[in-house]
C-alpha positions in Angstrom: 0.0 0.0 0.0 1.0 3.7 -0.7 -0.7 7.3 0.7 -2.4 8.8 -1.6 -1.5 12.3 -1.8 -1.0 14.9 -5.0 0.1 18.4 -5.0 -0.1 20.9 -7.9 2.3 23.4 -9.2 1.1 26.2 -12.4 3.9 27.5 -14.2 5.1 29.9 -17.2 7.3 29.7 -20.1 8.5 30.6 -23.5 9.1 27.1 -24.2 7.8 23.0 -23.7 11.6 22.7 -22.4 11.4 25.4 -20.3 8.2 24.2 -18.9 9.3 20.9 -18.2 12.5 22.2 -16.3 9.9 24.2 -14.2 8.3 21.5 -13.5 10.9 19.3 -12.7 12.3 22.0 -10.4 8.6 22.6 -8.7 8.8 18.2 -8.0 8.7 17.4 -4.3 10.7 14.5 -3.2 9.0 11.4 -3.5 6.6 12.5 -5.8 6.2 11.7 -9.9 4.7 14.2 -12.5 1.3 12.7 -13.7 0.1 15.6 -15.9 1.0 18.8 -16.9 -1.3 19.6 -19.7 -0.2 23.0 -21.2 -2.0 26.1 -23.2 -1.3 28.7 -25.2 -1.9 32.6 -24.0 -4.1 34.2 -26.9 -1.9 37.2 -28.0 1.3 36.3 -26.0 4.4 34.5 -26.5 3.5 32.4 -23.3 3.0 28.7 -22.4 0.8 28.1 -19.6 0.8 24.4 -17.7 -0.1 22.8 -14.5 1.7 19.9 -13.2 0.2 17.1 -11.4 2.4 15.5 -8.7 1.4 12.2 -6.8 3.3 10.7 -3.7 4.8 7.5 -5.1 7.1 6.5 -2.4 6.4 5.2 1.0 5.3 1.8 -0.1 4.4 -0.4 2.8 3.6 -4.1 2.8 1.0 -5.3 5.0 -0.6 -9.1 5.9 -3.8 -10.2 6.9 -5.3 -13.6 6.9 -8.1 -12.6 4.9 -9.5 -9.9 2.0 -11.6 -8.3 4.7 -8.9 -8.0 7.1 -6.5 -6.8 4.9 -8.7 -4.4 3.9 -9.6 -3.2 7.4 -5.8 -2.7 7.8 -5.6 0.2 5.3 -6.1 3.4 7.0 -7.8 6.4 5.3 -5.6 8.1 2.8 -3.6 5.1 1.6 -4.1 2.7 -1.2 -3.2 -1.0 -1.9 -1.6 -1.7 -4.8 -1.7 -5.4 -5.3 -2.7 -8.2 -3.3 -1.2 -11.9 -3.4 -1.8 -14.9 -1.4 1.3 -16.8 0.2 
């Protein structure tokens, strides 16, 4: 299981690589870029985007001895990401 958590960042630039180092600048630690969709500004030389972070580290493994349980074991804000019986 992971948190769930997401952030967003808007940024400016002249440029698609300018934007991207933006956003990769604006990136928290521990968290991945999952959109950035960009516009144009109607009689400027300006790109306009908003980038989408999401938490993607802090991955913990729990164990249960059933679905139900396993379930009950995630707390609010978290997510599990696969399940597997052993």
């Amino acid at each position: 299981m992971r948190p769930v958590e997401t952030t967003s960042v808007a940024v400016e630039g002249a440029s698609l690589e300018e934007i991207q180092t933006q956003l990769e600048a604006h990136r928290p630690a521990g968290f991945d870029l999952i959109s950035s969709p960009v516009e144009m500004i109607k009689g400027a030389a300006v790109l306009k985007a908003v980038g989408t972070y999401a938490r993607r580290d802090q991955v913990t493994e729990i164990q249960a001895d059933d679905l139900d349980a396993l379930h009950a074991k995630v707390p609010e804000g978290w997510q599990l990401l696969n399940v597997r019986s052993a």
